[in-house]
KEMIDREN-974682 format. One line per field, with one value per residue (C-alpha): residue number from 1; x, y, z. Coordinates in Angstrom, 2 decimals, always signed. Layout:
num	[NUM,...]
px	[X,...]
py	[Y,...]
pz	[Z,...]
# end
This chain:
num	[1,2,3,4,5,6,7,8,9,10,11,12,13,14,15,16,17,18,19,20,21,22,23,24,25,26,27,28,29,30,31,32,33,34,35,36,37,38,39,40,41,42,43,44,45,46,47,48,49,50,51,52,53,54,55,56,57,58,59,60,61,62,63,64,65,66,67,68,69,70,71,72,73,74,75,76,77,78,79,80,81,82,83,84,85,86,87,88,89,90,91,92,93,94,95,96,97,98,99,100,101,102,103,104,105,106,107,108,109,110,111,112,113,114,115,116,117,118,119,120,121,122,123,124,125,126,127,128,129,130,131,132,133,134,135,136,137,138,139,140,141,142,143,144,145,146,147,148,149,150,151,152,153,154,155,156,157,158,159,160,161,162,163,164,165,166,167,168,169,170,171,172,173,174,175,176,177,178,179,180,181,182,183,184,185,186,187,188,189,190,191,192,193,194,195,196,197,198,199,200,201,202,203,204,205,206,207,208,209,210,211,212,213,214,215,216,217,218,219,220,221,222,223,224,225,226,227,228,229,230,231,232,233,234,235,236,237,238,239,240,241,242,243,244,245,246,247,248,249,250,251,252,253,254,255,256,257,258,259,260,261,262,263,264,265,266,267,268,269,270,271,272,273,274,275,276,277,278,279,280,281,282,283,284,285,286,287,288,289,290,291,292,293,294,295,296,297,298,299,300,301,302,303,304,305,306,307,308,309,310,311,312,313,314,315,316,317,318,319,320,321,322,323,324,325,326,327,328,329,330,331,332,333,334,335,336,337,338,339,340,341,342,343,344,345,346,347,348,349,350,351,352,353,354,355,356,357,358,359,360,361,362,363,364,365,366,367,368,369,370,371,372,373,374,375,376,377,378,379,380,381,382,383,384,385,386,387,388,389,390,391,392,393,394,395,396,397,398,399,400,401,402,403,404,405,406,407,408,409,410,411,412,413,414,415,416,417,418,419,420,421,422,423,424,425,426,427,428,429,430,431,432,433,434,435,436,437,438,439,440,441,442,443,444,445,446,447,448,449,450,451,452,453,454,455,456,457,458,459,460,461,462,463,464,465,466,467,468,469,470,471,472,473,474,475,476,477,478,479,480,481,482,483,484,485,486,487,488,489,490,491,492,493,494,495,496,497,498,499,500,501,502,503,504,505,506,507,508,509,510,511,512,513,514,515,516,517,518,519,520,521,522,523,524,525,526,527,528,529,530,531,532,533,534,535,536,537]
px	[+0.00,+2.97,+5.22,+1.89,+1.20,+4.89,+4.97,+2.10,+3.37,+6.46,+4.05,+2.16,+5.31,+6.92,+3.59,+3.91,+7.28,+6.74,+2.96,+5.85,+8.02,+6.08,+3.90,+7.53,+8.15,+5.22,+5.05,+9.20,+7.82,+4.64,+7.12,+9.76,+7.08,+7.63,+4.23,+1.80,+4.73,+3.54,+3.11,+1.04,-2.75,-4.44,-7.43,-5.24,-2.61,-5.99,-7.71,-4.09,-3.63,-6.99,-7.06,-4.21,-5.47,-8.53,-6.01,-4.40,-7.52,-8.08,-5.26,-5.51,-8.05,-9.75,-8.17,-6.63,-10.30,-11.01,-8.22,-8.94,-12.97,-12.38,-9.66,-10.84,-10.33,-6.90,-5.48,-7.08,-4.09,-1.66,-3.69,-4.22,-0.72,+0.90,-1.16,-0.16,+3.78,+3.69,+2.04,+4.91,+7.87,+6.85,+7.03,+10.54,+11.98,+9.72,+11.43,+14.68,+14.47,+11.53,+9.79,+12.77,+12.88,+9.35,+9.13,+12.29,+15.15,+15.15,+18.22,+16.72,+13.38,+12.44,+13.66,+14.51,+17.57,+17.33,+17.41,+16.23,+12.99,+13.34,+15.55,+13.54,+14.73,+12.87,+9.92,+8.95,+9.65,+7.44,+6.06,+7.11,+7.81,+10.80,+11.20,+7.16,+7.92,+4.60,+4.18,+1.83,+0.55,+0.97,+4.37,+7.03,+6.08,+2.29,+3.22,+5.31,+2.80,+0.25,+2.46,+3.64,-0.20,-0.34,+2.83,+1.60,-1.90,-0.09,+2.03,-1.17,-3.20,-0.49,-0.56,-4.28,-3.11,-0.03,-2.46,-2.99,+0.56,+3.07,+6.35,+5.76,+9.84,+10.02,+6.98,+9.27,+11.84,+9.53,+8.16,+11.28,+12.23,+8.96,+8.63,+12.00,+12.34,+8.35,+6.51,+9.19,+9.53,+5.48,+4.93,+8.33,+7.11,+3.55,+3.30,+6.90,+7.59,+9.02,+8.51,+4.92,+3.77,+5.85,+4.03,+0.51,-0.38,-3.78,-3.95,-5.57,-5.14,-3.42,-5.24,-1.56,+0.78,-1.09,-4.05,-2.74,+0.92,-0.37,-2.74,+0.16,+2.50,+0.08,-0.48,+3.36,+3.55,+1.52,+2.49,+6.25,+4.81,+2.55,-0.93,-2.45,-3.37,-5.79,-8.41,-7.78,-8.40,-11.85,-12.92,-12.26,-15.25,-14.56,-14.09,-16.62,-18.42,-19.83,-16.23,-15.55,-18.08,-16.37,-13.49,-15.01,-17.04,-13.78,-12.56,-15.30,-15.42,-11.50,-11.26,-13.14,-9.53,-7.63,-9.45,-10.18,-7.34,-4.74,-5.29,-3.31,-5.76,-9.22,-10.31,-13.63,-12.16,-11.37,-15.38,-16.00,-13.60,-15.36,-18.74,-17.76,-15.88,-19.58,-21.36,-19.02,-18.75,-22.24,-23.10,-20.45,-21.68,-25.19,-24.12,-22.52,-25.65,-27.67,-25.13,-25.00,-28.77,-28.88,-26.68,-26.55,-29.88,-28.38,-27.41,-24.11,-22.77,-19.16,-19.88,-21.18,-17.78,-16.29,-17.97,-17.19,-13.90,-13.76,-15.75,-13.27,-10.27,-11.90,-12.84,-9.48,-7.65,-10.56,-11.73,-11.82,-11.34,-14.68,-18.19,-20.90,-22.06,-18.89,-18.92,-21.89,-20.35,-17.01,-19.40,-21.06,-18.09,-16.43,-19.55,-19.07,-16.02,-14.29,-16.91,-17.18,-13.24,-13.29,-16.75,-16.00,-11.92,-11.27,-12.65,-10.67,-7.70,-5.07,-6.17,-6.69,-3.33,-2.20,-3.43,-4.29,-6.01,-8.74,-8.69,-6.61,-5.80,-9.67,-10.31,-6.99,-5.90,-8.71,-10.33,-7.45,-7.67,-11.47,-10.63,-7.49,-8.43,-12.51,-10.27,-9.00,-12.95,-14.25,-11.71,-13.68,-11.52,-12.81,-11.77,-8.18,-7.71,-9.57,-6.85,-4.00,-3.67,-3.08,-4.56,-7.30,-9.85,-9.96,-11.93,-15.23,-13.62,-12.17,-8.90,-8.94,-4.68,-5.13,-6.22,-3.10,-1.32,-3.31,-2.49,+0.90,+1.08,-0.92,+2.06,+4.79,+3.46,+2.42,+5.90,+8.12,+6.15,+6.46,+9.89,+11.19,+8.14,+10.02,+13.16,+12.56,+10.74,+14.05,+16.60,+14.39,+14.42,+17.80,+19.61,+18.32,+17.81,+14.35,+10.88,+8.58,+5.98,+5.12,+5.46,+1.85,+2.17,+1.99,-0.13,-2.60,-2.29,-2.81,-2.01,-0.78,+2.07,+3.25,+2.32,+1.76,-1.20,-5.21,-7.73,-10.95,-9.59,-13.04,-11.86,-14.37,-13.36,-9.78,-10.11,-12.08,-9.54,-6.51,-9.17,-9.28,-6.27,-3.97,-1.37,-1.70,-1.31,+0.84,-0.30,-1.76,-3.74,-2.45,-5.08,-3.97,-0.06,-1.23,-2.96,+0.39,+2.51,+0.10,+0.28,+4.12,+4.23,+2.44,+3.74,+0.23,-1.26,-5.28,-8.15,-10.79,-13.74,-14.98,-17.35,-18.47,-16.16,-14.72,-17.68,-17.43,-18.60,-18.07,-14.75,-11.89,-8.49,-5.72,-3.74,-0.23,+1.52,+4.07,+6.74,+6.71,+6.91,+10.22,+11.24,+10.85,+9.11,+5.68,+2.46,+0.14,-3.76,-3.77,-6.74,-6.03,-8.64,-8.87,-8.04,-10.77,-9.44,-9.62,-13.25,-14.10,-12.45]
py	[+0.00,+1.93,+1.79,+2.11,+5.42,+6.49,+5.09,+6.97,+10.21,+10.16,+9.84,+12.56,+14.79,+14.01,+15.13,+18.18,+18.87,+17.93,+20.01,+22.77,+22.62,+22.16,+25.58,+27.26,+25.73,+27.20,+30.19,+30.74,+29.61,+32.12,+35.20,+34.48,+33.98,+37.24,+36.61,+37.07,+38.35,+38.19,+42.04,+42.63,+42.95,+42.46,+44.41,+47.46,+47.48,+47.12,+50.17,+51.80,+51.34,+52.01,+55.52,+56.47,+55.64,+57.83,+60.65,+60.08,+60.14,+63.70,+64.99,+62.92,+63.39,+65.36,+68.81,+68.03,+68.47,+70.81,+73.11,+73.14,+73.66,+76.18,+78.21,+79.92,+77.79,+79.42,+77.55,+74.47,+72.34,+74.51,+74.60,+71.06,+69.66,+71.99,+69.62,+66.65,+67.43,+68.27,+64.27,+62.96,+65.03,+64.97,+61.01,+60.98,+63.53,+61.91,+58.64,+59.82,+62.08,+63.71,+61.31,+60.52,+64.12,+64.02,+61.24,+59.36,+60.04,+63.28,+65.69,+68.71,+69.27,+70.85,+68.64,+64.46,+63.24,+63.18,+59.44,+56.87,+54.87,+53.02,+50.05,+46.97,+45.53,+49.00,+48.89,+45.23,+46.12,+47.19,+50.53,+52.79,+56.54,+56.50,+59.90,+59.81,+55.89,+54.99,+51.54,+49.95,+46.75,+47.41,+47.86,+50.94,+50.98,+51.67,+54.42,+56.05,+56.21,+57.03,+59.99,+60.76,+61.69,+64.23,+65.98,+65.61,+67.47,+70.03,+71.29,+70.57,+73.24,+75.57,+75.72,+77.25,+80.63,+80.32,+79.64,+81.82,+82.75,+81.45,+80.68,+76.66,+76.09,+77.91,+75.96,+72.74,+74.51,+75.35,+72.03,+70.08,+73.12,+73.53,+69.98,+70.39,+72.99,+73.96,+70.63,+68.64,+70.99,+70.99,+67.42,+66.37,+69.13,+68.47,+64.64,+63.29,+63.67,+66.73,+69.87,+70.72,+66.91,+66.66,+70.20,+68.63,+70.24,+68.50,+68.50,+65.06,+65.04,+68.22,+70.76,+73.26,+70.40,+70.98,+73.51,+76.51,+75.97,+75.67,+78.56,+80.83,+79.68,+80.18,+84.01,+84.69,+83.11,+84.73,+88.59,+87.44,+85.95,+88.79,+89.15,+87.64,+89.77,+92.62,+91.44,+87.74,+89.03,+91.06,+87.97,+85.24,+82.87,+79.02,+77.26,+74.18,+74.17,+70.62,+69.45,+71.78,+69.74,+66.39,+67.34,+68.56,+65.49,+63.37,+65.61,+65.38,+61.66,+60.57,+63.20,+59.95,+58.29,+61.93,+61.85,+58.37,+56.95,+58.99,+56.73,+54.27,+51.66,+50.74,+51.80,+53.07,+56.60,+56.00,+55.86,+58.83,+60.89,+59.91,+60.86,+63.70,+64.89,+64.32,+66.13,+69.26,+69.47,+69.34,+71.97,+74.23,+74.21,+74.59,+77.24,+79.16,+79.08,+80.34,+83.30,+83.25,+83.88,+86.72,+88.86,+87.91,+87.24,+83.72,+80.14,+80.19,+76.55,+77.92,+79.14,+75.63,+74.38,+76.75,+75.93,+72.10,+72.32,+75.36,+72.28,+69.66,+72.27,+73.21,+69.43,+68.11,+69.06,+68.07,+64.58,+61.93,+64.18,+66.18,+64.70,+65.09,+68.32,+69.55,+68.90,+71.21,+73.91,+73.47,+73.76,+76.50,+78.20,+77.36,+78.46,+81.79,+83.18,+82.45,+83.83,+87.15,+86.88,+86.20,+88.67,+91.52,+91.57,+90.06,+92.95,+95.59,+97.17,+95.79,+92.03,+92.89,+93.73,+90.50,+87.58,+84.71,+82.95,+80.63,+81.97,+79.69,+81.56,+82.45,+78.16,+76.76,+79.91,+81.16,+77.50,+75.91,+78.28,+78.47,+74.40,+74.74,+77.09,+74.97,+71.79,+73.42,+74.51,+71.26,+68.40,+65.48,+63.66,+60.46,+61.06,+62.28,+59.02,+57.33,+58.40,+57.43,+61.06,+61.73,+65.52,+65.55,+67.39,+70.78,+73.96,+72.39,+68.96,+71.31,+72.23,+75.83,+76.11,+73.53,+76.57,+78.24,+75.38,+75.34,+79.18,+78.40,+75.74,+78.28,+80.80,+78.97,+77.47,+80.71,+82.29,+79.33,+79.21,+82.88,+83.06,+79.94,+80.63,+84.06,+82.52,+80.22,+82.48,+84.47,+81.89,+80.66,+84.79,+85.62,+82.91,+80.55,+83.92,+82.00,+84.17,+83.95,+85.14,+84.38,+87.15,+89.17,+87.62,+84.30,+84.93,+86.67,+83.04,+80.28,+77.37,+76.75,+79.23,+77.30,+73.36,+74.12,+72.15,+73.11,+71.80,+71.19,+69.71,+69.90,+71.08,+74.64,+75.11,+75.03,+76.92,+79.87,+79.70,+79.88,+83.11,+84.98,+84.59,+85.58,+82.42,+79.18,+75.21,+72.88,+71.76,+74.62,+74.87,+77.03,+79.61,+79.88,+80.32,+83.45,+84.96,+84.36,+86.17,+88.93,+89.36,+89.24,+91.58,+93.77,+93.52,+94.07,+93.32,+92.97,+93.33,+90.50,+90.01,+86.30,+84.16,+80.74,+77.98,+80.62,+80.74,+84.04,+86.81,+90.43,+90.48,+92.16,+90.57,+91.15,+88.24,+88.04,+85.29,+83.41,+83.50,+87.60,+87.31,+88.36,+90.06,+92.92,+94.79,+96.96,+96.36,+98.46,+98.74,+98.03,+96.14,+92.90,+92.26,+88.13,+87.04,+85.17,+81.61,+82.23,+83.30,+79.93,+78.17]
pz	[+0.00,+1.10,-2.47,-4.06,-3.13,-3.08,-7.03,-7.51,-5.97,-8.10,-11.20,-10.15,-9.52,-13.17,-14.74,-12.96,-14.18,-17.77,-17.56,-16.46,-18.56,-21.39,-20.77,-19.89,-23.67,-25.29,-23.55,-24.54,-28.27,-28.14,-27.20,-29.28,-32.23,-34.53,-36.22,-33.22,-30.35,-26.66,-26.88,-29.39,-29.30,-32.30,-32.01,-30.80,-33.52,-36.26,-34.57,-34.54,-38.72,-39.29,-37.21,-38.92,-42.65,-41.48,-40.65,-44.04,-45.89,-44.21,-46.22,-49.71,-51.14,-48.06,-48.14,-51.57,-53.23,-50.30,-51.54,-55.15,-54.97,-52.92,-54.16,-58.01,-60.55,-62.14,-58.54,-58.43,-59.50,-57.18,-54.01,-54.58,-55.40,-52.77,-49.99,-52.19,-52.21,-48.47,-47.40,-49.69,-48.22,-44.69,-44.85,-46.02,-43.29,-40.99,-40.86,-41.70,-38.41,-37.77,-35.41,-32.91,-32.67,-31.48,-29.65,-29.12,-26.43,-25.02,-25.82,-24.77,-22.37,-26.15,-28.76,-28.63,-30.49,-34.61,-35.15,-38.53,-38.00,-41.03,-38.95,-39.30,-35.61,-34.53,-36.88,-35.01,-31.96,-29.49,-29.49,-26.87,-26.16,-23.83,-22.65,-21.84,-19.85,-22.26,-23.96,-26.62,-27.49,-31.27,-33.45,-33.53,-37.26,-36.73,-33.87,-36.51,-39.33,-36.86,-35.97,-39.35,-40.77,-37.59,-39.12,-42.71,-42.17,-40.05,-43.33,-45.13,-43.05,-42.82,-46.99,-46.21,-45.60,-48.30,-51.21,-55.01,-54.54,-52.62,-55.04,-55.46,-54.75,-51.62,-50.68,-51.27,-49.04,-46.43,-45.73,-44.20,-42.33,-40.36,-39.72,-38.45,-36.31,-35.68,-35.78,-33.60,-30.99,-29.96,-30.47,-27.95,-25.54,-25.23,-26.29,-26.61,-22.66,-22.97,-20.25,-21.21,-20.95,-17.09,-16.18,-17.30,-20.34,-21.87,-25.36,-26.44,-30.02,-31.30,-30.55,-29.78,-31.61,-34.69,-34.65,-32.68,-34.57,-37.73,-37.67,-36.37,-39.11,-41.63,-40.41,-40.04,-43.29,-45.11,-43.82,-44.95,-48.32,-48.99,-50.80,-53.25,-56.47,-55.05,-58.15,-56.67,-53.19,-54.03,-56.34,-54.70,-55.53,-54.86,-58.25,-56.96,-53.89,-53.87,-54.51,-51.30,-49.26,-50.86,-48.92,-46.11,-45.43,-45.94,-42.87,-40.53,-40.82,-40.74,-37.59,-35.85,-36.55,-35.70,-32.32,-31.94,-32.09,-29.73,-26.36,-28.34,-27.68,-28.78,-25.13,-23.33,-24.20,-27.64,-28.31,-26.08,-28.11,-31.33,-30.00,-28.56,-31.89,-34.02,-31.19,-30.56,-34.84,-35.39,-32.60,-34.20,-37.60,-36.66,-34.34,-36.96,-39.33,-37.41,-36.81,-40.53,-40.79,-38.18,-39.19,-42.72,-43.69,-45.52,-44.11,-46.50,-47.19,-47.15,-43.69,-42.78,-43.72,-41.71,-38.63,-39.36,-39.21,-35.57,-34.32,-35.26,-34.03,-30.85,-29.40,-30.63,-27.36,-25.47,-27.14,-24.44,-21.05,-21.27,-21.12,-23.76,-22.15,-22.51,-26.12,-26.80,-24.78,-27.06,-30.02,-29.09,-27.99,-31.57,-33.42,-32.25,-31.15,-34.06,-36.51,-34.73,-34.93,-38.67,-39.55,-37.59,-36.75,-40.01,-41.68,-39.63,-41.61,-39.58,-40.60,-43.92,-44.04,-44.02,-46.82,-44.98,-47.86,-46.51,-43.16,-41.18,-38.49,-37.55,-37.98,-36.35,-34.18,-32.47,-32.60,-30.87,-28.24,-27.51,-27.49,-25.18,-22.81,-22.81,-22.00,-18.90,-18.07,-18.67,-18.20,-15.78,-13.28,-14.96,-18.23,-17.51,-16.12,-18.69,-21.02,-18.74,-17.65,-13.55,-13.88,-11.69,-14.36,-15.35,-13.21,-13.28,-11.11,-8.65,-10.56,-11.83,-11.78,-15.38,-17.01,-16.32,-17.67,-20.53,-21.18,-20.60,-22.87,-26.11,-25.39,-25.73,-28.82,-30.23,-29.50,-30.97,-33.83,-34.58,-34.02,-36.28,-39.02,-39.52,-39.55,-42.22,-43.91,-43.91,-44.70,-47.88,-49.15,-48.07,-48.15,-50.41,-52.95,-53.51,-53.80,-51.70,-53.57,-57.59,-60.03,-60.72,-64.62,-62.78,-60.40,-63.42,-65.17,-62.49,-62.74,-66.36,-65.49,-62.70,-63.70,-67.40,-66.69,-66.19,-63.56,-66.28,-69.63,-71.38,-75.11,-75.08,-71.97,-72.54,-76.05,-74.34,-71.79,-74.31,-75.63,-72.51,-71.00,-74.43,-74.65,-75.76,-75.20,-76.48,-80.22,-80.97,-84.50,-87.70,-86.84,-83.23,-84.63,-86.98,-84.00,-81.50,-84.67,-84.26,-80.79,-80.60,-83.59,-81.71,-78.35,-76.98,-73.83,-74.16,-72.07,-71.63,-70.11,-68.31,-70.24,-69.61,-68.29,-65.02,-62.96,-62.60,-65.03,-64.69,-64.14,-66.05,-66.13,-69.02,-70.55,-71.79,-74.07,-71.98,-74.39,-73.81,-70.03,-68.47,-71.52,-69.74,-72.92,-71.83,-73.46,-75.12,-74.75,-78.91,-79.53,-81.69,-84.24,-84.64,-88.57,-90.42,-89.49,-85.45,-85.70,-86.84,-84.17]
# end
């Protein structure tokens, strides 16, 4: 009975061991598996991806048709390809350096060190931001897409202000060196652990990283660029405003992934920072209809869009730590300060003064800081730590000194961005000898000056445009080489007036012939009568 029970026992024992060691085997096997790694959580790194394709979608084709229905149609292509050049560069000096800067090893309490991302050991590894102590359960490469789409949108919004104008190579200057000395800066300070984040800063989603600095940028900007053509300025109809509400439904919807998907996590607070983006969006454009139909006797569908997007800018620092009730009061707030700041300030001489083309700094500027300074009103104790945040909540919870830091934290991105937007400004005009600014003749053409391309390529449109604007394509007709001998015989420079195929009609612009630009000769009013064979085109 004795050796029985002792054989037994031993039996018992071995399985134990072997039960041991085999779960010590498969649970070596399961972390050391680089398909499904012991870190990783599916569901989080597919929410992750997915947020930040939404982001990218913002930008192409979201502001991209945004820009060019908006703009007239002479900058359609421009407005639009300047927002497509800026995703594409910011990606390559993203992973080259611009996202250990941001959120990699601290050099400075400013600024982390300039580092690749493009290592594959570090593109599987787990994500983590060391200088903020935070982890992921998702790869280093989603965390630096993710990131990258932030930075690309930035540049994108920025280009808002710079449009109808803005000399297209010292737009391909001015990309890298924002990103690099603007962009980097804010996003170490306030997200990347740097001395904004340690003092407790909220901003949930980039409401001062990219709102506040973009809409200062784009103001500096566009006082150093200068204005657009005064007729361009007092005409400035959009070109297509369904296209316009394309791209602005594009950007409502992806700011679910813009908002959604900053706790790093499909958390509780990830859905409360979607709803509360549709809520505090819808209650800012509604708010600024109505304002819309008071004072201007008209609910105006580019005003709509306007509100839309103070909505998105205003609950973007404020996502997941506010309640729903504090998303209507962000809405409401964003529905009007920022339209009496663009309806009435806007229209005082000393803005007018400076060009800022689709009012960026009345959107992003005074948005971001109705939605900064309403974060530090409303922040809940519950959803700071929802979001992995230790604030406890904003004034409402008890906590009125986190609307000092909130101040604090609009300040210091309004002064760096000031300072290094001039700077760069500078360096591209002095130093690079480049022009800020496109010659009038170019700016009096559009887009076939700059691209030698058009935005509609229907074939009366393009001949009445070839008509108006006094030069022609490539492959032009025997007629259409009589008439160019004419014009260069004469040196003339003629007045036209809009007809179909411009949208607008009314308006008087004069048209040159490329080939005679830069000659430096002067035109004469001479009136060019057209030979028998161009009246039959």
């Amino acid at each position: 009975m004795t050796s029985t029970s002792t054989s037994a026992s031993v039996v018992s024992g071995a399985a134990i061991k072997t039960a041991q060691a085999t779960a010590a085997i498969a649970s070596a096997s399961a972390s050391s598996n680089p398909v499904a790694p012991a870190w990783l959580d599916p569901g989080h790194n597919a929410w992750q991806m997915t947020a930040g394709t939404l982001v990218a979608l913002q930008s192409i084709p979201g502001l991209v048709v945004l820009y060019a229905g908006w703009v007239k149609h002479k900058w359609s292509i421009n407005s639009a390809f300047m927002a497509f050049y800026a995703f594409a560069a910011v990606l390559i000096c993203w992973v080259i350096w611009g996202y250990q800067m941001s959120f990699g090893t601290q050099m400075l309490p400013l600024v982390g060190y300039p580092s690749i991302a493009v290592d594959l050991g570090f593109e599987l590894e787990d994500s983590n931001l060391p200088t903020a102590d935070l982890t992921q359960a998702f790869p280093q490469a989603s965390m630096v897409y993710f990131q990258f789409v932030f930075a690309a949108i930035t540049l994108i919004l920025i280009a808002g202000s710079y449009l109808c104008r803005m000399n297209f190579v010292a737009w391909m200057i001015f990309v890298p060196l924002w990103l690099t000395f603007s962009y980097t800066i804010g996003a170490f300070s306030i997200w990347g652990g740097g001395f904004l984040f340690k003092y407790g800063v909220i901003d949930y989603s980039g409401g001062y990283v990219i709102h506040l600095s973009s809409g200062t940028a784009g103001f500096v900007g566009a006082w150093w660029i200068g204005p657009r053509l005064a007729a361009d300025r007092v005409d400035a109809k959009p070109s297509n405003v369904t296209l316009m509400l394309v791209g602005a439904g594009i950007l409502w919807t992806g700011w679910n992934g813009f908002n959604g998907g900053d706790p790093y996590a499909a958390s509780p607070d990830a859905g409360v920072a979607v709803l509360n983006t549709n809520i505090c969006t819808a209650m800012s454009l509604l708010t600024w209809v109505v304002m819309d139909i008071i004072f201007f006797k008209k609910p105006s569908v580019i005003g709509a869009v306007q509100g839309m997007i103070t909505g998105l800018v205003a609950i973007t620092p404020a996502a997941g730590v506010v309640a729903g009730w504090g998303a209507i009061l962000l809405g409401l707030g964003s529905g009007t300060i920022p339209w009496i700041s663009m309806n009435i300030f806007g229209r005082t001489k000393l803005m007018r003064k400076v060009d800022d083309t689709l009012d960026v700094f009345h959107t992003h500027f005074v948005g971001a800081i109705v939605g900064g300074v309403g974060t530090g009103l409303w922040a809940t104790k519950k959803g700071c730590a929802a979001f992995g945040l230790t604030n406890p909540g904003g004034a409402v919870a008890g906590n009125g000194r986190q609307i000092g830091l909130q101040i604090v934290g609009a300040l210091f991105i309004i002064g760096w961005n000031t300072v290094w937007t001039s700077l760069i400004m500078c360096f591209i005009k002095y130093v690079c000898r480049v022009p800020l600014r496109m010659t009038d003749e170019m700016c009096e053409i559009g887009d076939y000056a700059i691209h030698g391309e058009e935005p509609y390529t229907f074939e009366y449109y393009n001949r009445n445009y070839r008509r108006i604007a006094g030069f022609e394509h490539q492959g032009p007709s025997d007629a259409e080489k009589a008439l160019r001998e004419v014009r260069k015989s004469h040196e003339v420079q003629r007045d036209h007036k809009f007809g179909m195929g411009n949208g607008v009609d009314g308006v008087i612009i004069k048209g040159q012939d490329p080939e005679e630009m830069g000659t430096g000769r002067n035109s004469t009013s001479e009136e060019i009568t057209p030979t028998k064979e161009s009246k039959q085109e």
